[in-house]
ZAROFI-879077 format. One record per residue (C-alpha): residue number from 1; x negated, y, z; residue in one letter. Coordinates in Angstrom, 3 decimals, m for minus. Example, Ala and Ser with C-alpha at 12.3 -4.5 7.8 and 13.67 -1.06 7.14 Angstrom:
BEGIN
<resi=1	px=m12.300	py=m4.500	pz=7.800	resn=a> $
<resi=2	px=m13.670	py=m1.060	pz=7.140	resn=s> $
END
This chain:
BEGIN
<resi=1	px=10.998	py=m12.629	pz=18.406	resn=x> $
<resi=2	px=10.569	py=m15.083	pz=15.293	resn=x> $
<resi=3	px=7.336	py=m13.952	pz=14.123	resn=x> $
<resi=4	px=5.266	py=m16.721	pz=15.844	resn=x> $
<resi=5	px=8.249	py=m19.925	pz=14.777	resn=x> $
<resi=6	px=6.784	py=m22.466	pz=13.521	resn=x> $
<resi=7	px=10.791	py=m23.182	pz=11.953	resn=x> $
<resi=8	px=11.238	py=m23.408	pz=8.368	resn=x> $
<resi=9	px=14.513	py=m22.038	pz=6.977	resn=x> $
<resi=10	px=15.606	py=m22.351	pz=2.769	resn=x> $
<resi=11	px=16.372	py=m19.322	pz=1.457	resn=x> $
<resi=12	px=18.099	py=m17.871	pz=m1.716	resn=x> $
<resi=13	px=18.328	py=m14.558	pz=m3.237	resn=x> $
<resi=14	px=21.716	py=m15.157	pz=m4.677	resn=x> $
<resi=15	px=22.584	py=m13.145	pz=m8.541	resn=x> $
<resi=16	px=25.008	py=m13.323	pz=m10.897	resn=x> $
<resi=17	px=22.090	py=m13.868	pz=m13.304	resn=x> $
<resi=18	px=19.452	py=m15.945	pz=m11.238	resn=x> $
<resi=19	px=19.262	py=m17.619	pz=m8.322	resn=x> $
<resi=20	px=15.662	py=m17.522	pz=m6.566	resn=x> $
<resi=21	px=14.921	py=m20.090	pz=m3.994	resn=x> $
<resi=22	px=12.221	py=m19.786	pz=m1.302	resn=x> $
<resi=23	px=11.405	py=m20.496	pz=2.273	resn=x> $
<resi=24	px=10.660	py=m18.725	pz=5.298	resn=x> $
<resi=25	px=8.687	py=m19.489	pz=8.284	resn=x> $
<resi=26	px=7.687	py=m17.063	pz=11.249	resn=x> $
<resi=27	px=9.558	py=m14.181	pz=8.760	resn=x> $
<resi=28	px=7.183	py=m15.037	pz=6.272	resn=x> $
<resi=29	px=7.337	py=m17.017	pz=2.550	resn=x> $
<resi=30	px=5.373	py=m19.860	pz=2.393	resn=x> $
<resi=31	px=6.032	py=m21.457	pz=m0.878	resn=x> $
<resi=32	px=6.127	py=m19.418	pz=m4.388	resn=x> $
<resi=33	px=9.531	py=m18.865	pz=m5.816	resn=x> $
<resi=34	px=11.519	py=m20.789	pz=m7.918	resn=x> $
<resi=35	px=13.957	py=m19.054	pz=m10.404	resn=x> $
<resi=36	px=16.704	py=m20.791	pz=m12.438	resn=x> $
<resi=37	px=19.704	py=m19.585	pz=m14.190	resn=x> $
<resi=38	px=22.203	py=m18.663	pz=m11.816	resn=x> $
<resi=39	px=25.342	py=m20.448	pz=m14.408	resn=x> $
<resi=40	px=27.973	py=m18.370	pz=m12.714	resn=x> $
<resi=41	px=30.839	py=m18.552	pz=m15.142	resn=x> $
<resi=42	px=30.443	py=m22.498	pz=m14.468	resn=x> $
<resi=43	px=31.443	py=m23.941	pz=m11.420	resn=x> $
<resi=44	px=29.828	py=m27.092	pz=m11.835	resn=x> $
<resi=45	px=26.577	py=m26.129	pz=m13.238	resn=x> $
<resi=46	px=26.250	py=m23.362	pz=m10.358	resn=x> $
<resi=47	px=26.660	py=m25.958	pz=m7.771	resn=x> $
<resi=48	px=24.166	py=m28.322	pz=m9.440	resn=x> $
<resi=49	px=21.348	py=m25.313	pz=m10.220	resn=x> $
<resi=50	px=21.925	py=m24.433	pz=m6.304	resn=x> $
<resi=51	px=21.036	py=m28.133	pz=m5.194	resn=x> $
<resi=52	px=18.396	py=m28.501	pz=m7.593	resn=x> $
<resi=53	px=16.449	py=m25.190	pz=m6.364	resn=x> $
<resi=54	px=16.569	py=m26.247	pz=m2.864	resn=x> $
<resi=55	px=15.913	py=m29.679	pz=m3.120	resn=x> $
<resi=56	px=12.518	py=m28.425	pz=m5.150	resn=x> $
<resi=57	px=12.137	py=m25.982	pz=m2.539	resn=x> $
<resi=58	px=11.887	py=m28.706	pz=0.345	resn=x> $
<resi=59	px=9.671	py=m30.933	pz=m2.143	resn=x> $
<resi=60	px=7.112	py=m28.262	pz=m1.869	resn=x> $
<resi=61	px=7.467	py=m28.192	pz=2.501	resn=x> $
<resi=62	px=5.562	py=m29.776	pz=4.847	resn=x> $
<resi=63	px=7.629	py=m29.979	pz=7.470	resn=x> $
<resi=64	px=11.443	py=m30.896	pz=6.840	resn=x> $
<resi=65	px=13.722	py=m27.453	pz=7.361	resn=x> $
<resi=66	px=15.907	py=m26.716	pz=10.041	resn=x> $
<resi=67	px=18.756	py=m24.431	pz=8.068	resn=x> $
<resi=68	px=19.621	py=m22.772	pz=4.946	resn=x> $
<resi=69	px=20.463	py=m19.363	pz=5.043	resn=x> $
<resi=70	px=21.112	py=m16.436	pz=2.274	resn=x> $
<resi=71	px=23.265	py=m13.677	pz=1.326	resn=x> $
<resi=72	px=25.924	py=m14.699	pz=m1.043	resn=x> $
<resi=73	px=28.079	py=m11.220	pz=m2.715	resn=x> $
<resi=74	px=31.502	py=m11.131	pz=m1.109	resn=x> $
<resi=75	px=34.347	py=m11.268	pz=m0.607	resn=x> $
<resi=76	px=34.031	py=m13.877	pz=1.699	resn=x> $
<resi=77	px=34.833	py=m15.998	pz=4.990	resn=x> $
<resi=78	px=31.317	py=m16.150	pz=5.536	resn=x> $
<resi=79	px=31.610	py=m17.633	pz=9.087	resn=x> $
<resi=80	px=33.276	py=m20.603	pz=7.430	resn=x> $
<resi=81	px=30.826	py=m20.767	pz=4.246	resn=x> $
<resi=82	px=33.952	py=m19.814	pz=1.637	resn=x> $
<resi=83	px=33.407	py=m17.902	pz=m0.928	resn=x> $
<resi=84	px=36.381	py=m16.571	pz=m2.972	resn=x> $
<resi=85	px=38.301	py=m13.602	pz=m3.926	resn=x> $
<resi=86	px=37.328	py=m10.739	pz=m6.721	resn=x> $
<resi=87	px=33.635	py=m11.638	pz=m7.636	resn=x> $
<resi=88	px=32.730	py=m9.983	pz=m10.310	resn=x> $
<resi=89	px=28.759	py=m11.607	pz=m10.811	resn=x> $
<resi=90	px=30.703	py=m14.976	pz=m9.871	resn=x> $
<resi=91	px=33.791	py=m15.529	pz=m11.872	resn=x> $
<resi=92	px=33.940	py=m19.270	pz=m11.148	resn=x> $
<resi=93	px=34.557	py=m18.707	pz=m7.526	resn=x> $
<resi=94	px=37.771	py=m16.415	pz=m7.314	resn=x> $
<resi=95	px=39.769	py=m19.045	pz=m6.179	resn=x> $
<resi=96	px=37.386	py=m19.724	pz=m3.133	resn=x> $
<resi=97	px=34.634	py=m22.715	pz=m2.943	resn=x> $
<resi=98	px=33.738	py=m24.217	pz=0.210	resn=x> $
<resi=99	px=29.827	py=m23.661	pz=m0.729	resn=x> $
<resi=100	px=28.796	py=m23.548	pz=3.353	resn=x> $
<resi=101	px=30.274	py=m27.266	pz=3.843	resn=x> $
<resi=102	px=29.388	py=m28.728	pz=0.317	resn=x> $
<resi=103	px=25.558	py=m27.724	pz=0.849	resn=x> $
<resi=104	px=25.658	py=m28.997	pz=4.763	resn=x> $
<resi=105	px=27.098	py=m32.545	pz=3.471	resn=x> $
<resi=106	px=24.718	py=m31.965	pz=0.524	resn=x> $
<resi=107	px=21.449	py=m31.643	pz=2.311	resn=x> $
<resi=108	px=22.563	py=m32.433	pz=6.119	resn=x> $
<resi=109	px=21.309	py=m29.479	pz=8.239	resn=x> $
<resi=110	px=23.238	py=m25.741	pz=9.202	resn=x> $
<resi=111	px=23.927	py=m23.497	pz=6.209	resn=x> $
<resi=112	px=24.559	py=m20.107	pz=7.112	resn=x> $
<resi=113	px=25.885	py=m17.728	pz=4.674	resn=x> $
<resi=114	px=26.201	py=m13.532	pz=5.267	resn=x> $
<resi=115	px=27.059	py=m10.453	pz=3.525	resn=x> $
<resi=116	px=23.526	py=m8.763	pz=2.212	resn=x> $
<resi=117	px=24.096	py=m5.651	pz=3.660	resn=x> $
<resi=118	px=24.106	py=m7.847	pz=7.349	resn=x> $
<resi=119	px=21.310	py=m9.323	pz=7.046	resn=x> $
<resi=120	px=19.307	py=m6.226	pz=5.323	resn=x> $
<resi=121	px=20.409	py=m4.816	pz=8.591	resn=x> $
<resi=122	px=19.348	py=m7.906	pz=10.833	resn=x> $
<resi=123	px=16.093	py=m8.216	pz=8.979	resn=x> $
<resi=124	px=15.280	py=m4.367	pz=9.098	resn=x> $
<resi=125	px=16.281	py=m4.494	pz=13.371	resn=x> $
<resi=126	px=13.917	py=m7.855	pz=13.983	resn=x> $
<resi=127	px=10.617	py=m6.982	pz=11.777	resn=x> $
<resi=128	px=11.368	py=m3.810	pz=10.161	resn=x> $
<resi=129	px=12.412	py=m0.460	pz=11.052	resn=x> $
<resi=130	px=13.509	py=m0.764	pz=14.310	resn=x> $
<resi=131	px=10.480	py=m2.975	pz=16.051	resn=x> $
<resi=132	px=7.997	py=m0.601	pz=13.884	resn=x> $
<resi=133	px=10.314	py=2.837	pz=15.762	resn=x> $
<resi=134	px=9.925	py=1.044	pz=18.934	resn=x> $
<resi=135	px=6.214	py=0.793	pz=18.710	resn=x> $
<resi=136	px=5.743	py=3.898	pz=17.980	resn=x> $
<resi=137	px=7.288	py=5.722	pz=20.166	resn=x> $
<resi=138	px=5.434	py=3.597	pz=22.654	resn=x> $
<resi=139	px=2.438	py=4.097	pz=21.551	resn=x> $
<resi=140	px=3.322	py=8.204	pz=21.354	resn=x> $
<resi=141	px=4.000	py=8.117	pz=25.318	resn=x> $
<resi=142	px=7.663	py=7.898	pz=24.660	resn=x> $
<resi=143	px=10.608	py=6.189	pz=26.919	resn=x> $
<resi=144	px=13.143	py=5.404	pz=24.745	resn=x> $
<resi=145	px=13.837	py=1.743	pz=23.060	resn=x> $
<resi=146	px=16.456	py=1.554	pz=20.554	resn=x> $
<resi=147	px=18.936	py=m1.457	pz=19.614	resn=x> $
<resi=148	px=21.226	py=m0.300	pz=17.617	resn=x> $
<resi=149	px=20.865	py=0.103	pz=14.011	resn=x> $
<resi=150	px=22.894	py=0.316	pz=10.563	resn=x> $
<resi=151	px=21.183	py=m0.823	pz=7.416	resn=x> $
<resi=152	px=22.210	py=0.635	pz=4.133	resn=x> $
<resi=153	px=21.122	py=m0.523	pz=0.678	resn=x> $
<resi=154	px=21.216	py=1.604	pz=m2.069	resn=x> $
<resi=155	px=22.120	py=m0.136	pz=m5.399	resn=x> $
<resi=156	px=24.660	py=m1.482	pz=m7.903	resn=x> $
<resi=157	px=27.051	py=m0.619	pz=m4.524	resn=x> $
<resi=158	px=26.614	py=1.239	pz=m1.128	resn=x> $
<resi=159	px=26.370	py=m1.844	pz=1.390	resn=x> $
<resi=160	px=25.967	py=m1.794	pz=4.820	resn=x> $
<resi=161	px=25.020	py=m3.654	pz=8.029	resn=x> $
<resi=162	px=25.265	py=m3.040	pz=11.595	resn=x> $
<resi=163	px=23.203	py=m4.023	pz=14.618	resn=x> $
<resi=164	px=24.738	py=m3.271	pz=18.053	resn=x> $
<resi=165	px=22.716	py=m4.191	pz=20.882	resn=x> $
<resi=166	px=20.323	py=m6.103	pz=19.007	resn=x> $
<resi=167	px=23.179	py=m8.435	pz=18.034	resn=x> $
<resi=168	px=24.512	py=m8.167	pz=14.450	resn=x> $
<resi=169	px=28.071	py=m6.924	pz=14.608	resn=x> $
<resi=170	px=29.932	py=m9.410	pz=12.057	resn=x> $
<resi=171	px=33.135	py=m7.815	pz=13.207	resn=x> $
<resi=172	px=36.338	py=m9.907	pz=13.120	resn=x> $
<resi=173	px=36.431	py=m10.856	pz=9.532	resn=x> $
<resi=174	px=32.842	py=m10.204	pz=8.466	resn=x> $
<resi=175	px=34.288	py=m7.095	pz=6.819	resn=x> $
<resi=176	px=32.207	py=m3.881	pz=8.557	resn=x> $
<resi=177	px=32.057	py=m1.800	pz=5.438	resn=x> $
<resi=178	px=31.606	py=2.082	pz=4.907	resn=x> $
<resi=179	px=31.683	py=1.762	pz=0.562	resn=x> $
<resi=180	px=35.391	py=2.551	pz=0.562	resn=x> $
<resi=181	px=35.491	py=5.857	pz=2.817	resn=x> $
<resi=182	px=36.800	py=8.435	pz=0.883	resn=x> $
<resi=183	px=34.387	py=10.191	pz=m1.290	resn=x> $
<resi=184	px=34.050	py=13.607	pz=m0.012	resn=x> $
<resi=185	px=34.666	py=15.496	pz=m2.793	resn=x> $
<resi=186	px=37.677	py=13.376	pz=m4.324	resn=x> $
<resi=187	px=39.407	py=11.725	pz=m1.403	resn=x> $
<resi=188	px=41.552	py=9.852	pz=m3.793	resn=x> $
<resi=189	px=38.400	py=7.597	pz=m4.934	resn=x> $
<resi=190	px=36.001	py=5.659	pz=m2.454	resn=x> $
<resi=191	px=32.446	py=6.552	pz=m1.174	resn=x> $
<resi=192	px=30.630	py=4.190	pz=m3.846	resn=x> $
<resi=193	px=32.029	py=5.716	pz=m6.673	resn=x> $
<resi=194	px=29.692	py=9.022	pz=m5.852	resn=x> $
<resi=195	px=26.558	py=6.698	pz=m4.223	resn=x> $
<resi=196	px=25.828	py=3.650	pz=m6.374	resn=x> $
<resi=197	px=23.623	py=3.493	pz=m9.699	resn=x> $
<resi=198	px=26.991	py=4.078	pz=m11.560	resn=x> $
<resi=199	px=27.702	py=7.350	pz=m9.821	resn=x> $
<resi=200	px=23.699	py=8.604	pz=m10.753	resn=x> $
<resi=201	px=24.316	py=7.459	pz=m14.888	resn=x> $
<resi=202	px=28.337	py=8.921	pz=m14.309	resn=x> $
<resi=203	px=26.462	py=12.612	pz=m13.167	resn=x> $
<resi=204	px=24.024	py=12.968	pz=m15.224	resn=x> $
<resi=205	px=25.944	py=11.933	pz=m17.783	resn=x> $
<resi=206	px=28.523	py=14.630	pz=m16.801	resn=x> $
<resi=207	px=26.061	py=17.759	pz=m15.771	resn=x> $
<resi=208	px=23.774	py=17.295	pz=m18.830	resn=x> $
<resi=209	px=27.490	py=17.463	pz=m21.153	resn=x> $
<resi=210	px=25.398	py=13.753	pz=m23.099	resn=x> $
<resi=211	px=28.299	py=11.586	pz=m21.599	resn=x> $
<resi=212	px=27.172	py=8.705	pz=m23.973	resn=x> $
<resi=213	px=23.700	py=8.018	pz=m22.950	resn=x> $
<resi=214	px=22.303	py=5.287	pz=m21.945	resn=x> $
<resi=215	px=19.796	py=5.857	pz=m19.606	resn=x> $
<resi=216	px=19.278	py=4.025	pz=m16.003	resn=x> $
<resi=217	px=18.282	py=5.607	pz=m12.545	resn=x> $
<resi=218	px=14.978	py=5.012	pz=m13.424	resn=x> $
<resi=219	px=14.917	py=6.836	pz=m16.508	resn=x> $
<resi=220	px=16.848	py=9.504	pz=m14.607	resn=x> $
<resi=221	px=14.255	py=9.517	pz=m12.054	resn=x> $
<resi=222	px=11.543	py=10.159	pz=m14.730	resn=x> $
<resi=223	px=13.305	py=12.856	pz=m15.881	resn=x> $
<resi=224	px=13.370	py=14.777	pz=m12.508	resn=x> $
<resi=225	px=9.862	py=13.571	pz=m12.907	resn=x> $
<resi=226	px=9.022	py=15.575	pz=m15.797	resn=x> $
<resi=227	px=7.902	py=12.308	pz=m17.234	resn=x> $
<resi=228	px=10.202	py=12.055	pz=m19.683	resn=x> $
<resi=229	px=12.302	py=14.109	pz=m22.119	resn=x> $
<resi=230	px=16.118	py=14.902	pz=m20.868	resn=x> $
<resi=231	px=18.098	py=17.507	pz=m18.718	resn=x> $
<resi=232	px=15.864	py=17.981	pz=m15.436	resn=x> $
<resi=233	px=18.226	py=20.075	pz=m13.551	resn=x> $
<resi=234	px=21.036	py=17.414	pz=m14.188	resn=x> $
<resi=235	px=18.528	py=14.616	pz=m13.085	resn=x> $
<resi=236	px=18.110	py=16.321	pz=m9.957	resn=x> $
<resi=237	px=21.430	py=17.359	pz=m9.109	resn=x> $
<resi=238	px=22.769	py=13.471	pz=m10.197	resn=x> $
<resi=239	px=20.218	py=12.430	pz=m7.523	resn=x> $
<resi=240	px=21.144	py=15.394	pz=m5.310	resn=x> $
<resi=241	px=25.158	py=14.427	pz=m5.631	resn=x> $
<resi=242	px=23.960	py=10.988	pz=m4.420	resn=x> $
<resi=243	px=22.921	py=11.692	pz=m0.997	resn=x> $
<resi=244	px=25.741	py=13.878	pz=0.160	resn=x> $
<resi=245	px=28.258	py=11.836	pz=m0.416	resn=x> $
<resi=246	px=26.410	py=8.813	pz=0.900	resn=x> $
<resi=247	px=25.444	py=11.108	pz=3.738	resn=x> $
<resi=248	px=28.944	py=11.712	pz=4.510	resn=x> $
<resi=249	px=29.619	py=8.149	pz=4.466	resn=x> $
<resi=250	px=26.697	py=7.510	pz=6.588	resn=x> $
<resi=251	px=27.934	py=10.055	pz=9.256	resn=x> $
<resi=252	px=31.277	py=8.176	pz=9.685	resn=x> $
<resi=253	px=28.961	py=5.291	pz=10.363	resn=x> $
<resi=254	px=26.274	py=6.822	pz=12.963	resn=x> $
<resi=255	px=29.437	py=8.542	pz=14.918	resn=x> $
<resi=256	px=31.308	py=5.329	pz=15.419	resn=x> $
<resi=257	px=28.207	py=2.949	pz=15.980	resn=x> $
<resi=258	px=25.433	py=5.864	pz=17.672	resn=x> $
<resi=259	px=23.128	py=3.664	pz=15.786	resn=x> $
<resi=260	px=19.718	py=4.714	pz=14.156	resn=x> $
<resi=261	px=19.592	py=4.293	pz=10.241	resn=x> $
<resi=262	px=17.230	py=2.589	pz=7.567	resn=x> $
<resi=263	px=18.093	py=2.541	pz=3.667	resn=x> $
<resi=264	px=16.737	py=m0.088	pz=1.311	resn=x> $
<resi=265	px=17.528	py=m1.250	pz=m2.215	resn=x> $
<resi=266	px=16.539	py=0.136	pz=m5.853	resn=x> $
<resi=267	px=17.364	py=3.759	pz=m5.609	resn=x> $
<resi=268	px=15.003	py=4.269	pz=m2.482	resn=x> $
<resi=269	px=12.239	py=5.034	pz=m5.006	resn=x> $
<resi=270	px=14.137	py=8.510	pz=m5.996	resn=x> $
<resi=271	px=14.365	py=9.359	pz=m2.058	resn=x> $
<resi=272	px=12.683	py=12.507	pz=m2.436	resn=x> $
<resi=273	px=15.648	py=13.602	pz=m4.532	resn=x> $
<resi=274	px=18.498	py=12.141	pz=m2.373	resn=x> $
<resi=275	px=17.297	py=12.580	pz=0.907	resn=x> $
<resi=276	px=17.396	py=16.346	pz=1.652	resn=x> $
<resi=277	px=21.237	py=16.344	pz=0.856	resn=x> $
<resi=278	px=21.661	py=13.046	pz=2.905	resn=x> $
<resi=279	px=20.098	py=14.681	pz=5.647	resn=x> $
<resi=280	px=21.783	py=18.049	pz=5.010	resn=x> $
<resi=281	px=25.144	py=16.284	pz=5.589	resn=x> $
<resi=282	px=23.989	py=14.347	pz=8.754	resn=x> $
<resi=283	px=23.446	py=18.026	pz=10.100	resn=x> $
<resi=284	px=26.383	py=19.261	pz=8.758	resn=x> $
<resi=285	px=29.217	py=21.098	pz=10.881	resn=x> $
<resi=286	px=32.843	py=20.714	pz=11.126	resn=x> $
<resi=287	px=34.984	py=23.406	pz=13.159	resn=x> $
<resi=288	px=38.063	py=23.233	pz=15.550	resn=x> $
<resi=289	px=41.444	py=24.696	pz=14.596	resn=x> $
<resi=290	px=40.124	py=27.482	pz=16.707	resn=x> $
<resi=291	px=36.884	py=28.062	pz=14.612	resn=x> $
<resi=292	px=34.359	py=26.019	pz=17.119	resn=x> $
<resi=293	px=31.764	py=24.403	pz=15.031	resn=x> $
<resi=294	px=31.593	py=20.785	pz=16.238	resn=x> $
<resi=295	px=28.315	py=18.683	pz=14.706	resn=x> $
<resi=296	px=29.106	py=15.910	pz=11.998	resn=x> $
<resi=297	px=27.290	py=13.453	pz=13.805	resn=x> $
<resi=298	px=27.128	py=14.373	pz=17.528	resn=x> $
<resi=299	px=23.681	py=13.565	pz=17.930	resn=x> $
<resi=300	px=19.984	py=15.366	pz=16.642	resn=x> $
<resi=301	px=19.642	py=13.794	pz=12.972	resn=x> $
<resi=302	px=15.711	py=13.748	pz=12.548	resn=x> $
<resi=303	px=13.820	py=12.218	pz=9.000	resn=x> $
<resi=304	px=11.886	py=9.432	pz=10.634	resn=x> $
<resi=305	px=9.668	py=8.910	pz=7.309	resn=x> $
<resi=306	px=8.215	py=12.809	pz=8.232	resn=x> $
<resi=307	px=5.430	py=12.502	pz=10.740	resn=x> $
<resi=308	px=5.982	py=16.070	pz=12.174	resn=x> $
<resi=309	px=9.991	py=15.359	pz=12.604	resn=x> $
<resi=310	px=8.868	py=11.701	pz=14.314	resn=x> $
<resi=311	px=6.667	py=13.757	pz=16.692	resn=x> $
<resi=312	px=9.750	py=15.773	pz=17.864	resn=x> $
<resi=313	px=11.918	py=12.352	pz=18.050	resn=x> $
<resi=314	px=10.002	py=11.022	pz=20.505	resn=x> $
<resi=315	px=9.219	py=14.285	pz=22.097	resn=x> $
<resi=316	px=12.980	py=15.099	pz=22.749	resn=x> $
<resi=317	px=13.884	py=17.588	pz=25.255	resn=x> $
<resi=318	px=12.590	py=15.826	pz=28.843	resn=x> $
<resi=319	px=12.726	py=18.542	pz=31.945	resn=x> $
<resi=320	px=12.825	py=17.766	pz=35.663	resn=x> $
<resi=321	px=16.119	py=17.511	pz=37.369	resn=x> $
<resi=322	px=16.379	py=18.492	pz=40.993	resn=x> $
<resi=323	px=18.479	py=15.437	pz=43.085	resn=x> $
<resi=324	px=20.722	py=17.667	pz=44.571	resn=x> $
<resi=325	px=20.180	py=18.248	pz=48.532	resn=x> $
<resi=326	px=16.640	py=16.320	pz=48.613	resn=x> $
<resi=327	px=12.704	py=17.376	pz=47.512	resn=x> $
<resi=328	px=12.787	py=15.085	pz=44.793	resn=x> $
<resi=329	px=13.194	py=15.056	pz=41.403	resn=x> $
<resi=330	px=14.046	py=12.510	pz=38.057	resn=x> $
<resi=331	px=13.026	py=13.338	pz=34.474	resn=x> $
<resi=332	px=16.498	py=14.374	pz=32.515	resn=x> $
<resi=333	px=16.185	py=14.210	pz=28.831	resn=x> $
<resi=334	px=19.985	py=15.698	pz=27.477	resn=x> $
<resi=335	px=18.921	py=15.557	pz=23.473	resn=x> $
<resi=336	px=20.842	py=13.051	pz=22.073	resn=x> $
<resi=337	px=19.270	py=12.410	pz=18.966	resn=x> $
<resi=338	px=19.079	py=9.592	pz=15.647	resn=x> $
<resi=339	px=17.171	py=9.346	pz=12.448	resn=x> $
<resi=340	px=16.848	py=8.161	pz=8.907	resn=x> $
<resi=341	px=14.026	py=5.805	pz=7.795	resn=x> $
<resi=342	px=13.098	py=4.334	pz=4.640	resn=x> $
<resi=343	px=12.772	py=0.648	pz=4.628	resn=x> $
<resi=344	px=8.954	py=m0.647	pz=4.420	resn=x> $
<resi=345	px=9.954	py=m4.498	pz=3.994	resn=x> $
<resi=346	px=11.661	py=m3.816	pz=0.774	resn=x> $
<resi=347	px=15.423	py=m4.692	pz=0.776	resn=x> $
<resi=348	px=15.145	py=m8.232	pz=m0.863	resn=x> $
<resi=349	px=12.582	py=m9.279	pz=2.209	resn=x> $
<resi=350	px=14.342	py=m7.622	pz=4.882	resn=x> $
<resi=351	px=17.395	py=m9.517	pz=3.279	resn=x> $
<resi=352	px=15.747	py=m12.954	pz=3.502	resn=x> $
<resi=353	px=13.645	py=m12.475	pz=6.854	resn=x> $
<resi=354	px=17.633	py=m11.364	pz=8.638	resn=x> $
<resi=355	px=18.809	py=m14.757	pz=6.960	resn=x> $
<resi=356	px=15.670	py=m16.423	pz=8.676	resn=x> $
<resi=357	px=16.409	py=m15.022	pz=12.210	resn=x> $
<resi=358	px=19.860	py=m15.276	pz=11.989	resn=x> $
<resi=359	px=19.688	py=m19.064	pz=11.134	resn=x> $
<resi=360	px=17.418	py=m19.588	pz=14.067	resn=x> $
<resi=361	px=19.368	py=m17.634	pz=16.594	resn=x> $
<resi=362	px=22.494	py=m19.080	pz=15.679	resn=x> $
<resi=363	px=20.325	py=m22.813	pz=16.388	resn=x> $
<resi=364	px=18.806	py=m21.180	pz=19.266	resn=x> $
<resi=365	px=22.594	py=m20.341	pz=20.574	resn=x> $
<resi=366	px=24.166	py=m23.573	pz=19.845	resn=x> $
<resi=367	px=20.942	py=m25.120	pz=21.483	resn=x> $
<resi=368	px=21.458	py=m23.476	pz=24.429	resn=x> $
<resi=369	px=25.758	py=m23.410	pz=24.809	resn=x> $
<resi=370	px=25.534	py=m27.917	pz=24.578	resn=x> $
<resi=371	px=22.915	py=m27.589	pz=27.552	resn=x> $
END
């Protein structure tokens, strides 16, 4: 819908160690980064590095902006632009900072400030996964079109978004979250302690009995890799671990919200490992007092990243129902079905192109509500 704008929206990747400032236009960058020191233990020097990046950001434009908009790590009233609570990357704003209204006095246009996991989501539904879904089943002679979609990133935490409708779903206090479901094999802990980079380091650390190493995911990867020296079958399983209990979380998710799914962030690259067991668990059965098995998710869970399993997607189940009493007849297809995709954007663009959109639609909706 935004691909053609000729808008410009400021965006910022926001970290606890750098801040990167860009801009988008028609989902697209169109000046190079700048990075500075993010300064987050110092209120005052975070505020100033934030105004200096965008004001060299809109040196660089040729057209003045409409918005800033960017994903800023919770908690948060992000509708209002305050940031406050337990931020662990951002000690100097626990006891809340009105960043939304200081940078609209600042620089005199919107600022609109999200969750990450939302806007992965809204980025992923308006030029990721879902258009790219779409237009393929199109093109494959297919019927369906799909709106709704959850977005999960895969990192230092297990984030999520959700897209209902097209629409992102902000819920009533910008708080749709899936990280602290109960972890399915210790119900006394949250979901993100057994799906976030901690929980790979915590496992292999664990199954391999070297509970001091040091080693990242990546190096973790390597080693299921057989490119590097270390406990393969631990690597594995770690990675293994990972996608069942995110799995589980992720069926909690698809039940409530009949949504399709697309996973982003860091850990993606190690997919191979995680996703059997994620999709194992999306298939997985519960049963009835009685001893009826009842599906996990009540819908077909297909891997949308397999070209033979996309095929059958689209495909479905179609037959020709008889209208009862008449000649005629109406195609019936009864498979209810979803799928898992790996993003293609990347989570930090899919991140920044759902800040772009969202900025414009929320302009677009104010526009529109004063006419």
């Amino acid at each position: 819908m935004y691909k053609n704008d000729s808008r410009t929206v400021i965006t910022l990747d926001a970290g606890g160690t750098n801040f990167v400032f860009s801009a988008m236009r028609g989902c697209e960058f169109i000046v190079e980064p700048v990075t500075y020191p993010s300064n987050s233990d110092n209120l005052d020097r975070c505020l100033a590095t934030m105004v200096r990046g965008f004001e060299e950001i809109i040196s660089r434009l040729d057209s003045a902006p409409v918005a800033i908009s960017f994903a800023f790590p919770g908690p948060a009233d992000y509708r209002a632009g305050i940031i406050g609570g337990y931020l662990p990357n951002f000690p100097s704003f626990r006891d809340g900072v009105a960043l939304g209204p200081f940078l609209r006095q600042r620089f005199g246009i919107p600022v609109f400030i999200n969750n990450d996991g939302d806007l992965f989501a809204f980025g992923e539904a308006n030029a990721g996964a879902l258009p790219e879904i779409n237009a393929r089943i199109k093109a494959m002679g297919g019927k369906r079109h799909y709106r709704n979609l959850l977005g999960y990133t895969f990192g230092t935490g297990l984030g999520i978004g959700s897209v209902v409708n097209g629409e992102l779903n902000l819920g009533n206090n910008s708080c749709v979250e899936t990280f602290c479901l109960r972890h399915k094999h210790n119900p006394d802990i949250i979901a993100e302690e057994g799906a976030s980079i901690r929980a790979i380091r915590r496992e292999y650390g664990r199954l391999s009995g070297d509970t001091a190493h040091e080693l990242t995911p990546y190096d973790i990867f390597l080693i299921a890799e057989d490119l590097r020296e270390g406990d393969r079958d631990a690597a594995v399983k770690a990675f293994e671990l990972f996608g069942e209990i995110a799995g589980d979380a992720f069926a909690t998710a698809a039940t409530l919200t009949d949504s399709l799914i697309v996973v982003g962030g860091g850990l993606t690259g190690a997919m191979k490992y995680i996703k059997p067991a994620l999709i194992r668990e999306l298939r997985s059965e519960l049963h009835t007092v009685g001893g009826e098995a009842v599906r996990r998710v009540q819908t077909e869970v297909f891997d949308l990243d397999d070209e033979n399993e996309f095929a059958r997607f689209v495909a479905g189940a179609s037959r020709p129902l008889a209208v009862y009493g008449t000649n005629t007849y109406v195609d019936y297809d009864p498979m209810k079905r979803t799928g898992v995709i790996v993003s293609k954007l990347g989570a930090s663009k899919a991140i920044s192109v759902g800040a772009y959109v969202y900025a414009l639609s929320e302009i677009d909706k104010s526009e529109h509500s004063d006419n």
